[in-house]
C-alpha positions as CSV (number, residue, x, y, z in Angstrom):
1,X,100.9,37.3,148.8
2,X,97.8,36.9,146.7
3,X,97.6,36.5,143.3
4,X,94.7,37.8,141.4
5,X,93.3,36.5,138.0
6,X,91.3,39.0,136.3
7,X,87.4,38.8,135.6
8,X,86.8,37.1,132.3
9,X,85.0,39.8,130.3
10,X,82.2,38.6,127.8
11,X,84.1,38.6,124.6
12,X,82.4,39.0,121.1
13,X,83.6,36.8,118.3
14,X,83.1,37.7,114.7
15,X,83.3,35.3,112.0
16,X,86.5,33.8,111.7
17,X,85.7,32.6,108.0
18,X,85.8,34.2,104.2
19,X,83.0,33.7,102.0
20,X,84.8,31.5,99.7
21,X,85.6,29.0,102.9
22,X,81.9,29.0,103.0
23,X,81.0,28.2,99.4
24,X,84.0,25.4,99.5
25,X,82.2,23.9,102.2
26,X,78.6,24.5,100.6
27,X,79.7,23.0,97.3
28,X,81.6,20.5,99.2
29,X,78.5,19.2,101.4
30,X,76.3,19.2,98.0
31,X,78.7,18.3,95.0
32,X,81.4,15.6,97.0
33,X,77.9,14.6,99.2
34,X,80.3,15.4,102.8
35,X,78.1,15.4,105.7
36,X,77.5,19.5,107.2
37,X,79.6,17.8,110.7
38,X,82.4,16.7,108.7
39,X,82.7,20.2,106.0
40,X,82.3,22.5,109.6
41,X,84.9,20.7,111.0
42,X,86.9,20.6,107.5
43,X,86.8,24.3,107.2
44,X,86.0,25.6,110.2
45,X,82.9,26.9,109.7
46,X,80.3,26.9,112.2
47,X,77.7,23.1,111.9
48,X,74.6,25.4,112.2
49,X,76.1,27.9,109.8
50,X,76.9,25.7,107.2
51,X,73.3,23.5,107.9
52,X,71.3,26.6,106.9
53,X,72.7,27.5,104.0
54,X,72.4,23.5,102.9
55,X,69.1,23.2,103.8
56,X,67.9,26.7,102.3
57,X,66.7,28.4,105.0
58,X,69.6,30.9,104.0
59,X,70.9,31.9,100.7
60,X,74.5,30.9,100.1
61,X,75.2,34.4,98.8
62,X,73.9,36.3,102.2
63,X,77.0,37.6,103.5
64,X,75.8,39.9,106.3
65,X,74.1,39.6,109.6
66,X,70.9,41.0,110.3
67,X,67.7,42.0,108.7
68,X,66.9,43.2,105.4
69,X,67.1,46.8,105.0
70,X,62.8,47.8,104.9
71,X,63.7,51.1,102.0
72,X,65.5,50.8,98.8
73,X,68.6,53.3,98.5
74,X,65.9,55.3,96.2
75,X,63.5,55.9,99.1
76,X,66.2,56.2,102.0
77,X,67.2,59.0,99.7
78,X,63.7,60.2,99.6
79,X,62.9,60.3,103.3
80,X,66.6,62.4,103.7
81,X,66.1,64.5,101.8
82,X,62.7,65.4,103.1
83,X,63.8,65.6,106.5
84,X,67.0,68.0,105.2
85,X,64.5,70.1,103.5
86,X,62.2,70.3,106.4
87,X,65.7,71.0,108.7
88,X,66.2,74.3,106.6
89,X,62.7,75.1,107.2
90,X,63.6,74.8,111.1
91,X,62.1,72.1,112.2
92,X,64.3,69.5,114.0
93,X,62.6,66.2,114.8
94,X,63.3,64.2,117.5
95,X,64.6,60.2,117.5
96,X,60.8,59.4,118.1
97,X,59.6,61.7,115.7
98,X,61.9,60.7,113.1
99,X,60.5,56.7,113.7
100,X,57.5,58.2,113.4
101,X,57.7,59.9,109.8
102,X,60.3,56.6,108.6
103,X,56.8,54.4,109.9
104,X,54.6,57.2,107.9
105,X,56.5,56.6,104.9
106,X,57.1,52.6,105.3
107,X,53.1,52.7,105.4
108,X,52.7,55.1,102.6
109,X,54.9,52.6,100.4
110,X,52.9,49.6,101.4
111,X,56.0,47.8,103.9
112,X,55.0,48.0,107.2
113,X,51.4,48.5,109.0
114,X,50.5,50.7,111.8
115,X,51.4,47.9,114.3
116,X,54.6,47.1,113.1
117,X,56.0,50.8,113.4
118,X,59.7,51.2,113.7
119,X,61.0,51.7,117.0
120,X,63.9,53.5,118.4
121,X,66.2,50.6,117.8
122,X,65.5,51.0,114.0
């Protein structure tokens, strides 16, 4: 009889801490002068987390993952409704062509250059 133990799958962990948590352990590290080690391990916050936001290489109020959205709200509702105008004239663009006219724009507004263009992962 053999006994099989399933493959581990690669699991993806999300942050298992709240903002506040994070600005305890911010304000604790700078105000009550704990070292980062000891504040991670206090609240359970990641040491290389916690080091960034110390040191300043990230603000304590970023919150999200990522990069910086490239267009305000005010131009992302520029370039949509462009391309909802130009969808009632019939054209209908495709995933390349649409990076294509975002890059055009981006360029237009002085954010990215040729080189940098946005890719299909954008």
């Amino acid at each position: 009889m053999f006994l099989f133990q399933p493959i581990p799958q690669h699991v993806i962990t999300r942050r298992q801490y709240s903002p506040t948590t994070l600005t305890k352990a911010y304000l604790a590290v700078r105000e009550e002068h704990l070292s980062v080690y000891k504040a991670s391990k206090v609240y359970k916050i990641p040491e290389q987390t916690l080091r960034d936001r110390v040191i300043g290489r990230i603000s304590i109020d970023t919150t999200t993952t990522g990069r910086f959205p490239v267009f305000s709200l005010d131009e992302e509702e520029k370039l949509a409704s462009y391309l909802q105008v130009m969808a009632k004239y019939g054209y209908g663009y495709i995933r390349q062509e649409l990076c294509n006219i975002a890059t055009d724009f981006a360029i237009q507004l002085r954010k990215r250059t040729k080189e940098n263009s946005f890719t299909l992962n954008w």
